[in-house]
PDB file with one MODEL, atoms N, CA, C and O in Angstrom:
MODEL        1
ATOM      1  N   UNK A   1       0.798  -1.207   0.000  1.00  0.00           N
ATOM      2  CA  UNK A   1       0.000   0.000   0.000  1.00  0.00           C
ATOM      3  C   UNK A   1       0.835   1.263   0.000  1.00  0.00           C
ATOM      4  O   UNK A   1       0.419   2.419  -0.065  1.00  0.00           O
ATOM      5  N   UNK A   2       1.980   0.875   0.077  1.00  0.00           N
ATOM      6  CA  UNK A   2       2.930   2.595   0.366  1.00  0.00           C
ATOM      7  C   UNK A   2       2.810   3.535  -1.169  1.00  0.00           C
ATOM      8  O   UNK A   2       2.884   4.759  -1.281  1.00  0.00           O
ATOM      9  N   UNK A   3       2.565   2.323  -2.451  1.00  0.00           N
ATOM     10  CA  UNK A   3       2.778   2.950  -3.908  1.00  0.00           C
ATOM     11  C   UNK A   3       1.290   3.688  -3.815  1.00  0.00           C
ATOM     12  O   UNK A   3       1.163   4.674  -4.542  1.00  0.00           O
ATOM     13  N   UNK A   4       0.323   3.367  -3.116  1.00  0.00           N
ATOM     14  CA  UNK A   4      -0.581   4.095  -3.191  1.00  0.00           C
ATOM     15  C   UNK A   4      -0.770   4.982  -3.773  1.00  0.00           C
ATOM     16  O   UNK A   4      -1.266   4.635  -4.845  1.00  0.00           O
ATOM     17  N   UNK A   5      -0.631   6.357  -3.688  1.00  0.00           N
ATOM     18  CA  UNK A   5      -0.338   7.871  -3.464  1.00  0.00           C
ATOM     19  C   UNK A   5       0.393   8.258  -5.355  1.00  0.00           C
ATOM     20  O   UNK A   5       0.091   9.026  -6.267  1.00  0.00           O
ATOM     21  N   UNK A   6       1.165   7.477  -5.180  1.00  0.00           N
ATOM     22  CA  UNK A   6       2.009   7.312  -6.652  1.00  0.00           C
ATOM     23  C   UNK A   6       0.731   6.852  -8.053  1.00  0.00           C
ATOM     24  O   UNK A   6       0.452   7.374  -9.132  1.00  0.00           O
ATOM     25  N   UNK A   7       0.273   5.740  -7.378  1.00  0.00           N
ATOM     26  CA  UNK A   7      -0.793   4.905  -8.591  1.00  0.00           C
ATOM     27  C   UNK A   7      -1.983   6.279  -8.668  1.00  0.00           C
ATOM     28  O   UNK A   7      -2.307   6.852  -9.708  1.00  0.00           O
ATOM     29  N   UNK A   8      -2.499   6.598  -7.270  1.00  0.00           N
ATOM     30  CA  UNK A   8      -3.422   7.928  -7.297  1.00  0.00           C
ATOM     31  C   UNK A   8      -3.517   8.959  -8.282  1.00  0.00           C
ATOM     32  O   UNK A   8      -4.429   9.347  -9.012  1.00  0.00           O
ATOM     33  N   UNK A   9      -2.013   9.389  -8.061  1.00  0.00           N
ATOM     34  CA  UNK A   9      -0.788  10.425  -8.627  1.00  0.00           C
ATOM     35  C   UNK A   9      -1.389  10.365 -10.651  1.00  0.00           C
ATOM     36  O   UNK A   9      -1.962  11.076 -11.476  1.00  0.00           O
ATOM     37  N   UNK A  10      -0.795   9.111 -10.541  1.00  0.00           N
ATOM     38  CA  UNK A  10      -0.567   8.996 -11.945  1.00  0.00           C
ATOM     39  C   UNK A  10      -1.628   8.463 -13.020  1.00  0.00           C
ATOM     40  O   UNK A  10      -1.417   8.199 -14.204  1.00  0.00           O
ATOM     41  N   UNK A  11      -3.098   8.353 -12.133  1.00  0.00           N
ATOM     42  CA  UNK A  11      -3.900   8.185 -12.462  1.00  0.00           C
ATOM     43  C   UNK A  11      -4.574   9.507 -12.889  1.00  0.00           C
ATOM     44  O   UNK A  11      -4.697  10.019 -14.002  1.00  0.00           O
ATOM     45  N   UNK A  12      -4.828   9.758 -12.106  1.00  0.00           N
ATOM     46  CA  UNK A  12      -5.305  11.849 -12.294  1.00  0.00           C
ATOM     47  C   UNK A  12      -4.156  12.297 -13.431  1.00  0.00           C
ATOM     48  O   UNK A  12      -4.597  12.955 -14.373  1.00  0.00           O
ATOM     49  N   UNK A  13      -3.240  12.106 -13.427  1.00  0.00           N
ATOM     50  CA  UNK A  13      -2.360  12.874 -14.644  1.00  0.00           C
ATOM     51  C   UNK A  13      -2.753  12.238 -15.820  1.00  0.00           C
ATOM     52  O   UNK A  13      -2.957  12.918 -16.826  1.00  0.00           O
ATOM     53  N   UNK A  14      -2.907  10.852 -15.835  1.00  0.00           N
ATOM     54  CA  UNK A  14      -3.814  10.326 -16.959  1.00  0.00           C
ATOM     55  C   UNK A  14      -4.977  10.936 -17.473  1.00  0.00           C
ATOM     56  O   UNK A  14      -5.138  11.284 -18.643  1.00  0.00           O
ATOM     57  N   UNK A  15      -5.819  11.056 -16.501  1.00  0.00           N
ATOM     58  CA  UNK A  15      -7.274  11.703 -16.740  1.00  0.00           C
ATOM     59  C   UNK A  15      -7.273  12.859 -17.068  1.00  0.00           C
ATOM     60  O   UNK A  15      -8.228  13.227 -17.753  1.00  0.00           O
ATOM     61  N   UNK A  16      -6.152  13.915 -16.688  1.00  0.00           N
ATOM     62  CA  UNK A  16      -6.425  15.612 -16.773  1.00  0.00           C
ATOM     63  C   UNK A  16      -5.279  15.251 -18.286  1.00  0.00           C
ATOM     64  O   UNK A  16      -5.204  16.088 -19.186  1.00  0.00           O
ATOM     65  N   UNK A  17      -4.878  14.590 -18.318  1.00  0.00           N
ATOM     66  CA  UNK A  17      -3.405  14.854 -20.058  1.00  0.00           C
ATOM     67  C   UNK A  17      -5.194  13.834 -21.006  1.00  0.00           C
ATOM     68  O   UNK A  17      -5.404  14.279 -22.135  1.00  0.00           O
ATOM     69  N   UNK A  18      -5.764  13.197 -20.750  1.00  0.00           N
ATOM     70  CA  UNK A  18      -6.799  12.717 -21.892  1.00  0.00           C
ATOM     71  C   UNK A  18      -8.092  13.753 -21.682  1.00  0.00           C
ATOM     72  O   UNK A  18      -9.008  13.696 -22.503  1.00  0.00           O
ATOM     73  N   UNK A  19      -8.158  14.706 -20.566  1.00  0.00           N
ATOM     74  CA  UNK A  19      -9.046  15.209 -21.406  1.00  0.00           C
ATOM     75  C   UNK A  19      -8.619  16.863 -22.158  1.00  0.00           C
ATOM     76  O   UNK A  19      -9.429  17.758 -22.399  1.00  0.00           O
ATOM     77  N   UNK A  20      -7.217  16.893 -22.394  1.00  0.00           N
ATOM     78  CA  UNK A  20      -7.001  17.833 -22.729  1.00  0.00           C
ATOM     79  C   UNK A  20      -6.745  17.640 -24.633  1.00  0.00           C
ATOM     80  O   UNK A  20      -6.797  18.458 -25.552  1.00  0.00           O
ATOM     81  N   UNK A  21      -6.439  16.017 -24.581  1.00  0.00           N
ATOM     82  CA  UNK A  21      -6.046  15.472 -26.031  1.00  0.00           C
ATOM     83  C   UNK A  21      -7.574  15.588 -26.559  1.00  0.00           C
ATOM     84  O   UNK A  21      -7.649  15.239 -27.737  1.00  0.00           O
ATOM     85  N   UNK A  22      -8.553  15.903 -26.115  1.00  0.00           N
ATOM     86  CA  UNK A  22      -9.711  15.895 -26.870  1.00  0.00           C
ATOM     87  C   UNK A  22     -10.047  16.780 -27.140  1.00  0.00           C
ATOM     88  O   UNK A  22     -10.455  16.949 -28.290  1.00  0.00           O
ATOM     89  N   UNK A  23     -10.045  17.600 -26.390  1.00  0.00           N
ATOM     90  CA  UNK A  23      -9.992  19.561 -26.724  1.00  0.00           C
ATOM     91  C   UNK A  23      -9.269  20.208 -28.023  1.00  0.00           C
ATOM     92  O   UNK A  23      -9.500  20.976 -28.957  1.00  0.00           O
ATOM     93  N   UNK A  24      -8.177  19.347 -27.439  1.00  0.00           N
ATOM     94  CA  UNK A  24      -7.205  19.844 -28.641  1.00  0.00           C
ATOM     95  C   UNK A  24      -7.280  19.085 -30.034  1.00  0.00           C
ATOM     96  O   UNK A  24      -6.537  19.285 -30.995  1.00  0.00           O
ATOM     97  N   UNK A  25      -8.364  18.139 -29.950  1.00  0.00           N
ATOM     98  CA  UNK A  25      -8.524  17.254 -31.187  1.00  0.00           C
ATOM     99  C   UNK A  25      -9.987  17.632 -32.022  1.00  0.00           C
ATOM    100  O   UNK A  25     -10.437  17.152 -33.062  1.00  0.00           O
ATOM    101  N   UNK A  26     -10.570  18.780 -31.042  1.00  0.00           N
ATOM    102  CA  UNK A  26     -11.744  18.967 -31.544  1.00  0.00           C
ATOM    103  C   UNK A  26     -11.521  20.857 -32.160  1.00  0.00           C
ATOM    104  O   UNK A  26     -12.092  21.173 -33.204  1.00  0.00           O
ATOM    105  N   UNK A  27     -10.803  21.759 -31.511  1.00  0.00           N
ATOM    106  CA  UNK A  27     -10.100  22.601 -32.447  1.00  0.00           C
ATOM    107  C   UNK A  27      -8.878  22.428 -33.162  1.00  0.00           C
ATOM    108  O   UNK A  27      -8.094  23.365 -33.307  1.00  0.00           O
ATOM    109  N   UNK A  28      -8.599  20.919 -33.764  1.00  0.00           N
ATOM    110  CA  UNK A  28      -7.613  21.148 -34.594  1.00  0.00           C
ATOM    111  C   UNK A  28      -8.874  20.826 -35.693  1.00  0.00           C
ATOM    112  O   UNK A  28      -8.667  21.461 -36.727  1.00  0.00           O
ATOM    113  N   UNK A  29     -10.338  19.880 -35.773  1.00  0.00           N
ATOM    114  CA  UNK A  29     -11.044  19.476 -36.373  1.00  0.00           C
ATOM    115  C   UNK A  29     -11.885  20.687 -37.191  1.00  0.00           C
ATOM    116  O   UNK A  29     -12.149  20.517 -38.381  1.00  0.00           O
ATOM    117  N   UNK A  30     -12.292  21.925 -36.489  1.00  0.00           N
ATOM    118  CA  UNK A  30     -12.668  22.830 -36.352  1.00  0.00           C
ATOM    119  C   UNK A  30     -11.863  23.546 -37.211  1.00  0.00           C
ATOM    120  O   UNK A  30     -12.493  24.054 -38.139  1.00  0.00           O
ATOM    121  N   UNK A  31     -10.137  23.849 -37.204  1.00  0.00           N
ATOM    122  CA  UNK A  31      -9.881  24.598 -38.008  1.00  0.00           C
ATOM    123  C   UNK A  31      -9.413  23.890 -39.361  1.00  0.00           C
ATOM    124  O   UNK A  31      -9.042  24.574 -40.316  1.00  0.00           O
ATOM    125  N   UNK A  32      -9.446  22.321 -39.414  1.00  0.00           N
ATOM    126  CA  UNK A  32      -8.978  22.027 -40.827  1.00  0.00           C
ATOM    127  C   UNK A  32     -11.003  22.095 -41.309  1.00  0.00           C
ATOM    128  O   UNK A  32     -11.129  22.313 -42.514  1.00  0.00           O
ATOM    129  N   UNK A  33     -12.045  21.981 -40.743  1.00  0.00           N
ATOM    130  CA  UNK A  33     -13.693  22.326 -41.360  1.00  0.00           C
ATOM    131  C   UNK A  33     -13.058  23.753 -41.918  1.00  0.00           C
ATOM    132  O   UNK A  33     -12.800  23.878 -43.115  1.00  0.00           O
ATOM    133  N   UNK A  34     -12.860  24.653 -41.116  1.00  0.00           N
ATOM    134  CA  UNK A  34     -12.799  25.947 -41.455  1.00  0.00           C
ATOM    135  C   UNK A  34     -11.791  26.330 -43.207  1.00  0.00           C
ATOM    136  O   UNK A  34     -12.057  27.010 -44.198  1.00  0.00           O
ATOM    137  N   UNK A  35     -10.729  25.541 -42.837  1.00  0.00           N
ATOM    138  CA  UNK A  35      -9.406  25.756 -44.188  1.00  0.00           C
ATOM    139  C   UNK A  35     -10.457  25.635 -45.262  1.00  0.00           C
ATOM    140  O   UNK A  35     -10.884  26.489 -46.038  1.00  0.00           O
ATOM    141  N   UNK A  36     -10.819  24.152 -45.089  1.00  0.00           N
ATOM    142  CA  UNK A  36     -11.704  23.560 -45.906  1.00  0.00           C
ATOM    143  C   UNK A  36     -13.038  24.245 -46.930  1.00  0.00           C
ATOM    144  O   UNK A  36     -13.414  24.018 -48.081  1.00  0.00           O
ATOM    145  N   UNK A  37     -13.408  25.009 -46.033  1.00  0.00           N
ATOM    146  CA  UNK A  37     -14.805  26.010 -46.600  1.00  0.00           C
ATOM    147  C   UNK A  37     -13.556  27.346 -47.458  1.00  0.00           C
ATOM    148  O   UNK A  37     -13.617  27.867 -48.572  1.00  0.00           O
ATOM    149  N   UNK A  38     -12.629  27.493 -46.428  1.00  0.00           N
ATOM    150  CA  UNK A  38     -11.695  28.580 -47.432  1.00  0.00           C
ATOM    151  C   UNK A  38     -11.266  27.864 -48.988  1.00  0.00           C
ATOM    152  O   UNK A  38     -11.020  28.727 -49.830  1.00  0.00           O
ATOM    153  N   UNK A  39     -11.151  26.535 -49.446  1.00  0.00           N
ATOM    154  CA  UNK A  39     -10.605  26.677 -50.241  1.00  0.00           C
ATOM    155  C   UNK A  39     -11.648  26.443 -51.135  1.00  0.00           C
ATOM    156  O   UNK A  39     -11.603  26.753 -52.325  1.00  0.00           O
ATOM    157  N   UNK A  40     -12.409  26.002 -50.685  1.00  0.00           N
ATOM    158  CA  UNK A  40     -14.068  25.720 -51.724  1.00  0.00           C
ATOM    159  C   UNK A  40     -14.277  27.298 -52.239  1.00  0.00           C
ATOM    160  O   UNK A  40     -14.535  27.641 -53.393  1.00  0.00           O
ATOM    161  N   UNK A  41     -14.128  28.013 -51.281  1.00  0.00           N
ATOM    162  CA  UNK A  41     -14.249  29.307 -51.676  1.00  0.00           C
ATOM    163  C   UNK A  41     -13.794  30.389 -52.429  1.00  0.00           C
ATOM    164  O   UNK A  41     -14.105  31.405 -53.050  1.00  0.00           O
ATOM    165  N   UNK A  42     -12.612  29.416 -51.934  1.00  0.00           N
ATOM    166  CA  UNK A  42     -11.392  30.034 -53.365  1.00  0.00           C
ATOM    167  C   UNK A  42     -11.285  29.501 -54.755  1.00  0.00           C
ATOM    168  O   UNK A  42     -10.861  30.117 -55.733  1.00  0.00           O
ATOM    169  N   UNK A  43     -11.926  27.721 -54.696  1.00  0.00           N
ATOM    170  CA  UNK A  43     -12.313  27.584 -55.779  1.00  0.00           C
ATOM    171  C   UNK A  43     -13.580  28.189 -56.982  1.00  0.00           C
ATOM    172  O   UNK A  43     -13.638  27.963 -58.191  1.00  0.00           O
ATOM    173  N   UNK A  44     -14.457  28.971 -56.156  1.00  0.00           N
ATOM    174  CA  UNK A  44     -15.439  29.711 -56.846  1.00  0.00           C
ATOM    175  C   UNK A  44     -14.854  31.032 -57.936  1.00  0.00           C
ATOM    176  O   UNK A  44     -15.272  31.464 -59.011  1.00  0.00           O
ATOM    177  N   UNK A  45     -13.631  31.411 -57.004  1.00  0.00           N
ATOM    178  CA  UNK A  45     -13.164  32.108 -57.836  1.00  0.00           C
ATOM    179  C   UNK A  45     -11.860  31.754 -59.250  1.00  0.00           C
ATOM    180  O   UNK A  45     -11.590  32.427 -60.244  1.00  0.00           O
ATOM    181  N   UNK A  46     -11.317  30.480 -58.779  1.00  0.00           N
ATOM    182  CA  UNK A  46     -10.318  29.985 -59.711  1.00  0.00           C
ATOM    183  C   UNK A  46     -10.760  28.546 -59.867  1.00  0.00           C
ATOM    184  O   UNK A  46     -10.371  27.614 -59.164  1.00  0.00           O
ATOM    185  N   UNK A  47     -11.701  28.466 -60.966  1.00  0.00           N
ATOM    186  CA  UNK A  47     -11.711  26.484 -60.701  1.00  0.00           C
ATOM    187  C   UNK A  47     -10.604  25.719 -61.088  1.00  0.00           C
ATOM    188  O   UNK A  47     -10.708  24.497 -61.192  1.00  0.00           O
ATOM    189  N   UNK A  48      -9.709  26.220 -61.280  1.00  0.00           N
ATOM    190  CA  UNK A  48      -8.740  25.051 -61.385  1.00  0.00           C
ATOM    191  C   UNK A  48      -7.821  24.830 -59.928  1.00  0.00           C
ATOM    192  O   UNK A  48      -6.839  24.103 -59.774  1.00  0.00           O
ATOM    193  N   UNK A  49      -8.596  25.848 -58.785  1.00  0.00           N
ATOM    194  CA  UNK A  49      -7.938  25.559 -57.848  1.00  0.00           C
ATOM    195  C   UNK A  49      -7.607  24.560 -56.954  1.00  0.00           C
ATOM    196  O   UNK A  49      -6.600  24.198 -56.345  1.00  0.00           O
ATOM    197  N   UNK A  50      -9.129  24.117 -57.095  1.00  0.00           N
ATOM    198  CA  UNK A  50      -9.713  22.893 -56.133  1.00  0.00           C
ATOM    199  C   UNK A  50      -9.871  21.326 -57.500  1.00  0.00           C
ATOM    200  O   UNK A  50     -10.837  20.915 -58.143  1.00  0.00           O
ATOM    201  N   UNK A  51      -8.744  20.978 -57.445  1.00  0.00           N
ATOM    202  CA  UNK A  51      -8.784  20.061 -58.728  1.00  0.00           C
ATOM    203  C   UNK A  51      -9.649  18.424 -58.133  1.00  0.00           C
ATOM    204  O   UNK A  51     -10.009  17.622 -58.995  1.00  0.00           O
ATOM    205  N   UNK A  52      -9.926  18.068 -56.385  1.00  0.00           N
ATOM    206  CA  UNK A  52     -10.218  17.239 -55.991  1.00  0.00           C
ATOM    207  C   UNK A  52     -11.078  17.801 -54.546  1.00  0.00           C
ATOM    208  O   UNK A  52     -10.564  18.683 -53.858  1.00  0.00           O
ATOM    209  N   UNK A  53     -12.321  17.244 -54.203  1.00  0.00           N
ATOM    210  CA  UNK A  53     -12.924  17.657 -53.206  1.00  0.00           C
ATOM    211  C   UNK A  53     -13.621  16.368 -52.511  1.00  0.00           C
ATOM    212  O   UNK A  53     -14.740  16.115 -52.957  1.00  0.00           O
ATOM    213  N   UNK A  54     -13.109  15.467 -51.432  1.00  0.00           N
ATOM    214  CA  UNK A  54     -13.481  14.387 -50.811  1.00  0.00           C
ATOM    215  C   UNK A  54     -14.156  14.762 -49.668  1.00  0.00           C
ATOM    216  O   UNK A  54     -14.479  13.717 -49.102  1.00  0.00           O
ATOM    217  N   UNK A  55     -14.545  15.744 -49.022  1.00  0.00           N
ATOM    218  CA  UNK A  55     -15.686  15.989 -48.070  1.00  0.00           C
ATOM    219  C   UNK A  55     -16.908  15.742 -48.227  1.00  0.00           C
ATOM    220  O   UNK A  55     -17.266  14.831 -48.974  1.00  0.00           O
ATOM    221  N   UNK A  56     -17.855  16.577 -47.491  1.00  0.00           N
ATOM    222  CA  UNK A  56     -19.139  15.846 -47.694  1.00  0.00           C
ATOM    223  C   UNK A  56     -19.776  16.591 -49.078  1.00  0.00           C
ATOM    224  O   UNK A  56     -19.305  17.725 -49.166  1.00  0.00           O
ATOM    225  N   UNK A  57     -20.355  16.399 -49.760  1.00  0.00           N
ATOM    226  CA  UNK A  57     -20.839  16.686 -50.919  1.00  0.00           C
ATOM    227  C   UNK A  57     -22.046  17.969 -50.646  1.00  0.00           C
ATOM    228  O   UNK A  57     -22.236  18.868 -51.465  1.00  0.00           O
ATOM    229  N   UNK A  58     -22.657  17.864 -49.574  1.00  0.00           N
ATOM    230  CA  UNK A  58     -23.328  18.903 -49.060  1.00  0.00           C
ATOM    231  C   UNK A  58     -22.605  20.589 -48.957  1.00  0.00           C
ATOM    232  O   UNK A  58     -23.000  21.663 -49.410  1.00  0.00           O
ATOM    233  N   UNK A  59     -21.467  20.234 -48.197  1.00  0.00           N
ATOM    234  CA  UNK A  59     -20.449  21.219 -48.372  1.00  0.00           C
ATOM    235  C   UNK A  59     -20.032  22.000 -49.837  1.00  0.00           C
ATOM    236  O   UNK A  59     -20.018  23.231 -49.873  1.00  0.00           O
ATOM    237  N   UNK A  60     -19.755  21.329 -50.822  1.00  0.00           N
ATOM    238  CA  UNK A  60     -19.709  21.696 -52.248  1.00  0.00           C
ATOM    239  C   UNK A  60     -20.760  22.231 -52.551  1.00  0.00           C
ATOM    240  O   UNK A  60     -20.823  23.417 -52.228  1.00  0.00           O
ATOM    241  N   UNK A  61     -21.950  21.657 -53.245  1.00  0.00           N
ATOM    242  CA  UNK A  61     -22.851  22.092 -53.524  1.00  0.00           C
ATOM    243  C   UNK A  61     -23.577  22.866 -52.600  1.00  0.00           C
ATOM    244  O   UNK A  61     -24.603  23.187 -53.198  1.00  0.00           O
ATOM    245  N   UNK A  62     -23.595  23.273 -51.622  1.00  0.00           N
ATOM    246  CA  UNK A  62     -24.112  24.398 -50.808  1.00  0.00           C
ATOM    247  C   UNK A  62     -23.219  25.468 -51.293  1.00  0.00           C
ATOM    248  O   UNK A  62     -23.844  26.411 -51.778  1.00  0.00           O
ATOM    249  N   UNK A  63     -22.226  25.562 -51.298  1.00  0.00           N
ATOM    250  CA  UNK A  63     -20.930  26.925 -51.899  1.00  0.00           C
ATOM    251  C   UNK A  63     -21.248  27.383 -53.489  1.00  0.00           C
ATOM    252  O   UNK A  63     -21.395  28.535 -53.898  1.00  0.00           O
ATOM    253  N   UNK A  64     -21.313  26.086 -54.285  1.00  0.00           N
ATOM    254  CA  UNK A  64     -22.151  26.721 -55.337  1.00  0.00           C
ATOM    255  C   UNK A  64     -23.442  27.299 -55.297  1.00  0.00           C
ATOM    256  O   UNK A  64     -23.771  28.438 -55.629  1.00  0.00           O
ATOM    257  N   UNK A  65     -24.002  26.554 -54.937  1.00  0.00           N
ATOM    258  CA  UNK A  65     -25.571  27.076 -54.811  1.00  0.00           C
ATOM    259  C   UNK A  65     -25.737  28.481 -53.982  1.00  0.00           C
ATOM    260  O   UNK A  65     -26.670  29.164 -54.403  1.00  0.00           O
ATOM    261  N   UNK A  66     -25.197  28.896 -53.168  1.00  0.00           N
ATOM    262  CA  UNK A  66     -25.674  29.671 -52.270  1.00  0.00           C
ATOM    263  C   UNK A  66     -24.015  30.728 -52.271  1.00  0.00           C
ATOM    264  O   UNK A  66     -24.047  31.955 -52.181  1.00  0.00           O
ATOM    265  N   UNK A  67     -23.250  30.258 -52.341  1.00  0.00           N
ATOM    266  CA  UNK A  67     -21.627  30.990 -52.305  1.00  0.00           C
ATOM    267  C   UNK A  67     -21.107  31.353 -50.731  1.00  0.00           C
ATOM    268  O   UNK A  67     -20.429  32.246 -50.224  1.00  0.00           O
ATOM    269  N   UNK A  68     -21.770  30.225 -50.283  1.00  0.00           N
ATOM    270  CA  UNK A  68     -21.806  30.421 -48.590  1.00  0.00           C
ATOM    271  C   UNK A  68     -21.931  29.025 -48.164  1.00  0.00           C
ATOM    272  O   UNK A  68     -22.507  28.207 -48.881  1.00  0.00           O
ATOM    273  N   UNK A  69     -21.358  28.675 -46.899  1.00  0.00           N
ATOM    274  CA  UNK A  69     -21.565  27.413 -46.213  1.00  0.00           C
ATOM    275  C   UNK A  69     -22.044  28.214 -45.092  1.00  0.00           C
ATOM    276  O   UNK A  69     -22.423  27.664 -44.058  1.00  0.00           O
TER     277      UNK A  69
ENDMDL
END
């Protein structure tokens, strides 16, 4: 029982370092959505910019249709 305190220790550093990897996994998600609408957008103005578009298809055709996501 003396490691106690240690296993405690390093349990909580587990828990507070995983919930920070999710934070940080949900604004890195956030700014590649964001790039993403930038370059659709930039393709409106140069179509040969965007030569391939594998997102959701909603995304595309909403930018044409509307010139806005």
């Amino acid at each position: 029982m003396k490691h106690s305190p240690k296993i405690l220790a390093f349990a909580y550093c587990c828990l507070v370092a995983s919930g920070f990897g999710v934070q940080a996994a949900d604004d890195m998600n956030a700014v590649a959505e964001r790039y993403a609408h930038l370059l659709l957008a930039l393709g409106q103005h140069d179509p040969d910019y965007v030569d391939a578009f594998y997102g959701p298809a909603d995304w595309k055709t909403q930018r044409e249709e509307h010139g806005q996501i």
